[in-house]
C-alpha positions in Angstrom: 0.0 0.0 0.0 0.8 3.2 -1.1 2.4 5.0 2.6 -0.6 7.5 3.5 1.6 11.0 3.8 2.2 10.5 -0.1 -1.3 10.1 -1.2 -1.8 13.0 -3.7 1.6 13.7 -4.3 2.6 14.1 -8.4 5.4 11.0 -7.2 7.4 10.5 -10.6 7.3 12.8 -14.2 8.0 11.0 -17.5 8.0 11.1 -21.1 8.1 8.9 -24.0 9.3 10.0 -27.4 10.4 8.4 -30.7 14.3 9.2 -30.3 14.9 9.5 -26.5 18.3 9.8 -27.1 17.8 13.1 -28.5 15.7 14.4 -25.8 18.1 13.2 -23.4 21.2 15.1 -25.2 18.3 17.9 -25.2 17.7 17.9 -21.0 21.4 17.7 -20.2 22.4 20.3 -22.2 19.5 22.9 -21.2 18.8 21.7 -17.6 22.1 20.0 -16.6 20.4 16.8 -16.1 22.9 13.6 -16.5 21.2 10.6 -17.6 21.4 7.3 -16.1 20.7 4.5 -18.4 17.6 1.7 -17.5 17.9 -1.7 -18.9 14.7 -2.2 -21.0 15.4 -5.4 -22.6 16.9 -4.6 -26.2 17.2 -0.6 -25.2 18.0 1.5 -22.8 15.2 4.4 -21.3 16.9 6.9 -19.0 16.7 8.0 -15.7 17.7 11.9 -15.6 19.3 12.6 -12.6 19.7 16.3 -10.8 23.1 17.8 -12.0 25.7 17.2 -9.3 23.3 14.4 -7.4 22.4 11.3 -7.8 18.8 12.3 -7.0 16.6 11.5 -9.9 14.4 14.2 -11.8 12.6 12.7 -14.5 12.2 9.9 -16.9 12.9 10.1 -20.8 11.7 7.0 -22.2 11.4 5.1 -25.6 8.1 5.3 -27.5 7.9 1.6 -27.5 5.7 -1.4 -26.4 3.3 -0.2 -24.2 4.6 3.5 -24.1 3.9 3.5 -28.1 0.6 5.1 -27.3 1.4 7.4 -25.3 1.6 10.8 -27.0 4.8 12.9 -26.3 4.3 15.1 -23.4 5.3 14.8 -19.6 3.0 12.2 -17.6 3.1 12.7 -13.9 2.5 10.1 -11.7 0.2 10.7 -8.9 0.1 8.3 -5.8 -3.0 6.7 -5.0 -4.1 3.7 -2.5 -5.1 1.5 -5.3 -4.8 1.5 -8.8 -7.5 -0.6 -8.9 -10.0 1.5 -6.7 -8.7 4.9 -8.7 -8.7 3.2 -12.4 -12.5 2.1 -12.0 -13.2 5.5 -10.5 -11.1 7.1 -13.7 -13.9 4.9 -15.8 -17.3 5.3 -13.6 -16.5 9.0 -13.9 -15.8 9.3 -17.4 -12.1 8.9 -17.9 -10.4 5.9 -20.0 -7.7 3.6 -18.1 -5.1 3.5 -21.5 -2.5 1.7 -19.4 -3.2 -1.3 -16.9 -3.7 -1.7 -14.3 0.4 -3.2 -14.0 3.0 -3.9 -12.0 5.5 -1.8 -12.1 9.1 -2.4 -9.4 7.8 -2.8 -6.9 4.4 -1.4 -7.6 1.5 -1.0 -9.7 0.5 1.9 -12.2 -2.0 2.9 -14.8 -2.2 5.4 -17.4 -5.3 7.1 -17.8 -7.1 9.8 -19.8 -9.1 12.5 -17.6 -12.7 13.8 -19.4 -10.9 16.6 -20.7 -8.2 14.9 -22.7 -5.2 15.1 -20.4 -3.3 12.3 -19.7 -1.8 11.3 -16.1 -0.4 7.7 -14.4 -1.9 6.6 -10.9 0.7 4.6 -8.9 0.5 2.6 -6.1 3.7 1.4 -4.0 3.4 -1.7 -2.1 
């Protein structure tokens, strides 16, 4: 379960692009970000850490599998209880779940699409 003084909280901020090596030179160069590479399989997504830290900032990440529908624009993830509970409000209230529910780590996300368009991630930690 997700620990109860997060609830709320915009947790993690991502993207997915076609060429997130470009967008990676991109960050590092205008907000000093240095990437740290994420074994995907057969690629690599990045984890873009704070310059001088090793506190991470942001995701850039590979249009691919999954991620191939998501358009090109930051997704925040905000923490929930359950992804469960929060996905079938997202539908009962007239959003569309686009993502999951998944594990994700050591945790579970969807992505979903609010009434007016916008697109967020619910995550749950366990």
């Amino acid at each position: 379960m997700s620990d109860a003084a997060e609830l709320g909280k915009i947790g993690w901020i991502d993207i997915s692009v076609e060429n997130a090596e470009e967008l990676r030179d991109f960050y590092t160069a205008v907000a000093g970000w240095a990437p740290s590479e994420v074994d995907m399989g057969e690629y690599s997504d990045f984890c873009m850490m704070r310059p001088g830290s090793e506190e991470p900032a942001a995701g850039i990440c590979h249009a691919r599998g999954e991620n191939a529908q998501l358009p090109a624009q930051w997704l925040i993830y905000i923490v929930v209880q359950s992804v469960d509970d929060s996905a079938a409000a997202c539908t009962t209230n007239g959003g569309e779940v686009l993502v999951g529910p998944k594990a994700m780590g050591e945790g579970r996300f969807a992505v979903i699409r609010d009434p007016s368009g916008a697109t967020a991630a619910l995550y749950q930690s366990s």
